[in-house]
C-alpha positions in Angstrom: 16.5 69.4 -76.7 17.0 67.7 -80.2 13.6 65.5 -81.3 15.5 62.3 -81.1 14.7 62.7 -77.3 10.7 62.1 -78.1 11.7 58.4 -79.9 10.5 55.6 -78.1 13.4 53.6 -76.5 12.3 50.6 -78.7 12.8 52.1 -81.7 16.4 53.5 -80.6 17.5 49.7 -79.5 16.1 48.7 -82.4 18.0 51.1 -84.5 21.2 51.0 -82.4 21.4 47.4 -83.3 21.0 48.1 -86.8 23.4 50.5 -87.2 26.0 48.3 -84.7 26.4 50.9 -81.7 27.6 48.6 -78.6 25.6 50.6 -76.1 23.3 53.5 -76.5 21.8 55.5 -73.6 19.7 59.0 -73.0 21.7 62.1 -73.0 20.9 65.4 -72.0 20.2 66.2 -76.2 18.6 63.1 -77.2 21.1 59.7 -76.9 24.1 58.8 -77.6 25.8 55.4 -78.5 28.9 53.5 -78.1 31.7 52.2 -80.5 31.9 48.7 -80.6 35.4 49.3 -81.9 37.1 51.8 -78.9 34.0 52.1 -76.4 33.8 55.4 -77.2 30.8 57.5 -77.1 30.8 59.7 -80.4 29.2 57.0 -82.2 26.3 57.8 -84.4 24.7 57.2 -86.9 25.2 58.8 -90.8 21.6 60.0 -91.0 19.8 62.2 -88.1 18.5 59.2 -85.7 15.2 61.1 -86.1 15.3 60.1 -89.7 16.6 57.0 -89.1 13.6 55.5 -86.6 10.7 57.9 -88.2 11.3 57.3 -92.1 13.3 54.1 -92.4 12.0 51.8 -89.0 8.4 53.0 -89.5 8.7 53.3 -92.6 9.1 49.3 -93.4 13.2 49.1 -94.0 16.3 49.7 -91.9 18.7 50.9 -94.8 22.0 49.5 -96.0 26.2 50.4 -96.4 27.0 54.0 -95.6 23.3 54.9 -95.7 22.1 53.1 -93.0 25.4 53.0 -91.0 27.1 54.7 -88.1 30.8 56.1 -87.7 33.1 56.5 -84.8 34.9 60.4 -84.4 37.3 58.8 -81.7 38.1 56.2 -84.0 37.3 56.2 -87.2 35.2 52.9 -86.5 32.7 52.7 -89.7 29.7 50.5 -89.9 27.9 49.0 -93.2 24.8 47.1 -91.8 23.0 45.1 -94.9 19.5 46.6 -95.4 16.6 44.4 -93.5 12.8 44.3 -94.2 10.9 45.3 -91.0 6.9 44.2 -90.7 4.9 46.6 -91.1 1.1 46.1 -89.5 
């Protein structure tokens, strides 16, 4: 099983929102997400989700353009979220 399975569901929503996924869910390797463009489900995002909630979310600042987007393989469907500071306590 991939680490992304050991993220707190918080911090996936949190991140799926970010990077524009229309759904996301648990999956038997971590989760998966959903295409706001085709409702597919091979939607992710660019960087390792473990990355993406550990470094960036924790980290004080959900990342911008292709960085901190996610891309469709069923589509093509490309995201370019603009970067947003997150409190930090």
């Amino acid at each position: 099983m991939s680490l992304s399975a050991d993220l707190a569901p918080a911090d996936v929503e949190r991140a799926a929102r970010h990077f524009g996924a229309a759904a996301h869910e648990r999956a038997d390797c971590g989760w998966r997400f959903c295409c706001p463009s085709c409702a597919g489900w091979d939607f992710g995002p660019t960087l390792p989700l473990v990355t993406y909630v550990r470094v960036w979310l924790h980290g004080g600042r959900l990342p911008g353009g292709a960085l901190g987007g996610a891309a469709c393989l069923d589509c093509g469907h490309i995201t370019s979220p603009h970067p947003v500071d997150i409190p930090t306590d």
